[in-house]
C-alpha positions in Angstrom: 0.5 10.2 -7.9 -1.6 10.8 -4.8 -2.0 12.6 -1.6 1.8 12.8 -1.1 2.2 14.6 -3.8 -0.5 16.5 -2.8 1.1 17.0 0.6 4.5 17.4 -1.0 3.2 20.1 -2.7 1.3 22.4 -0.1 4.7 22.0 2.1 6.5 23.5 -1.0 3.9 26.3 -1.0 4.0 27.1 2.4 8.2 26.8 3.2 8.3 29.7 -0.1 5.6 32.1 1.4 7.9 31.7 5.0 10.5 32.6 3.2 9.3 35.2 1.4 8.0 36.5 4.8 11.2 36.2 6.6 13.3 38.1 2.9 10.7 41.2 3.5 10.9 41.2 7.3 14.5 41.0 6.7 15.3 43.1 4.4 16.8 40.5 1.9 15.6 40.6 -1.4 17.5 37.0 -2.7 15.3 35.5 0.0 12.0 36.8 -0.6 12.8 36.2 -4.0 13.7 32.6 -3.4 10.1 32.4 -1.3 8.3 33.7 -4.4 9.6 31.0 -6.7 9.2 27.6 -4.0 5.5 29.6 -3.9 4.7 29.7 -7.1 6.0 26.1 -8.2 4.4 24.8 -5.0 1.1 26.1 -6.6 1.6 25.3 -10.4 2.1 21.5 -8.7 -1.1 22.0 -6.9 -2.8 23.2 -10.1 -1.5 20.3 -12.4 -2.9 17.7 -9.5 -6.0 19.5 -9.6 -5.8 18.9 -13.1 -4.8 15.2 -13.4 -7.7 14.4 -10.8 -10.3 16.0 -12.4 -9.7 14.1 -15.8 -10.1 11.0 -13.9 -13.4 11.3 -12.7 
């Protein structure tokens, strides 16, 4: 896959840490909980892209 998964990815990251912004602002733990884990799958995507591009060089 390429930059859209790339892309894909980042937007993933960023929509979890806005959530889990808006959870702590809020007072809402499901949320900020929610945020944490669209976080940390956005950046285990980025990782394994990371990955895969580095094995084809």
């Amino acid at each position: 896959m390429g930059m859209d998964d790339k892309i894909s990815n980042k937007a993933e990251e960023l929509k979890g840490h806005a959530k889990e912004t808006t959870g702590r602002a809020t007072d809402n733990p499901k949320l900020e909980g929610e945020g944490k884990v669209d976080r940390v799958k956005g950046s285990l995507k980025q990782a394994g892209e990371k990955i895969k591009d580095a094995f084809k060089k």
